[in-house]
N, C-alpha and C positions, 0 to 999 in steps of 0.2 A: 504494500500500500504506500502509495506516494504522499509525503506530506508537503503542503503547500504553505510556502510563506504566506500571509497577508496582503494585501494589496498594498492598506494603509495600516502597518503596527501601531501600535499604540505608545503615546510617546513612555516615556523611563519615568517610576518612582518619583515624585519630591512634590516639592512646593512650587505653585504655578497659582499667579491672579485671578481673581475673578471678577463679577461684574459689579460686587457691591463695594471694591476698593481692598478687601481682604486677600492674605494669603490663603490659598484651602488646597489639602495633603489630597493628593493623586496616588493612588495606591499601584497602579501598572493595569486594572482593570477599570477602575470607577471611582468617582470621586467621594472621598470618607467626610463625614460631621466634622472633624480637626480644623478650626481655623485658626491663622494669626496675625499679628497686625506686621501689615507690609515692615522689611527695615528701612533704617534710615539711610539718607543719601543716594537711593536707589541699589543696595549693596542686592546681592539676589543671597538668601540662605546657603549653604552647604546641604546635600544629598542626607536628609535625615535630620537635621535639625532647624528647633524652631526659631523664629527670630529672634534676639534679644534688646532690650532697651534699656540695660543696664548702667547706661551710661549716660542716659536721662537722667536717673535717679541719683547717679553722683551726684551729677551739676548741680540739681534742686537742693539737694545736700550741701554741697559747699554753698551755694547760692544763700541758703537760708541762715548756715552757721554765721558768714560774712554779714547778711544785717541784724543778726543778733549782736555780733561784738560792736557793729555801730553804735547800736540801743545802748550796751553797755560803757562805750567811752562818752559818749550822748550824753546819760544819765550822770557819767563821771562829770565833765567838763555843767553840766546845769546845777551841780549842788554845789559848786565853787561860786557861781554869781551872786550876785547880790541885785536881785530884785526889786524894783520898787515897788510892782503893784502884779494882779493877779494875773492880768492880758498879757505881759510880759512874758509871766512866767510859762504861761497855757500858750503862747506863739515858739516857747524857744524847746518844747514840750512835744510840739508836733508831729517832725519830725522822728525822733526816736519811737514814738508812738507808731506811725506808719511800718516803721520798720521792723519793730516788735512784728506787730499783724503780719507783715509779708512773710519775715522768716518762720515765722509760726507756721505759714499756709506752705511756705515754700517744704520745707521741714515734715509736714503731715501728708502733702501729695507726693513726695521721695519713696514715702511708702507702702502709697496706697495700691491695692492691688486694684488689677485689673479683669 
């Protein structure tokens, strides 16, 4: 009995785009439930593994550590003034304030799963 190639084989194993922006696992027959978020920079996966973003969540990481010690020289350098009145104090306040909040958010999405 003769066996016949295919006309059209099917392509190899991995990770291949689809139409909703996601990566989704090709199995060499059909396509599996498995999806993942595209990588960055247009990188395409290696043959079996999934993307990673790991280096997202550094950044946010350091991103958030960096204005936490803002906050903290911020709050250093506002308890040496000498104030005259309250507005003074609540404008030189503000700032560190923001920065608190960011690092805080930057710092909690670092780890948020996905």
């Amino acid at each position: 009995m003769d066996e016949q190639q295919p006309e059209h084989p099917n392509p190899q194993p991995g990770w291949y785009p689809d139409q909703q922006g996601l990566m989704r696992w090709w199995d060499g027959r059909s396509w599996t439930d498995q999806v993942a978020q595209p990588p960055a920079y247009g990188q395409v996966p290696a043959y079996g593994q999934v993307p990673s973003r790991s280096g997202v969540h550094v950044g946010k990481l350091i991103g958030g550590i960096a204005l936490l010690l803002i906050v903290l020289v911020s709050l250093g350098n506002a308890a040496s003034q000498d104030f005259t009145n309250a507005a003074e104090r609540l404008g030189y306040l503000a700032v560190p304030t923001a920065c608190l909040i960011g690092g805080i958010l930057l710092i909690v999405f670092a780890f948020r799963k996905r």
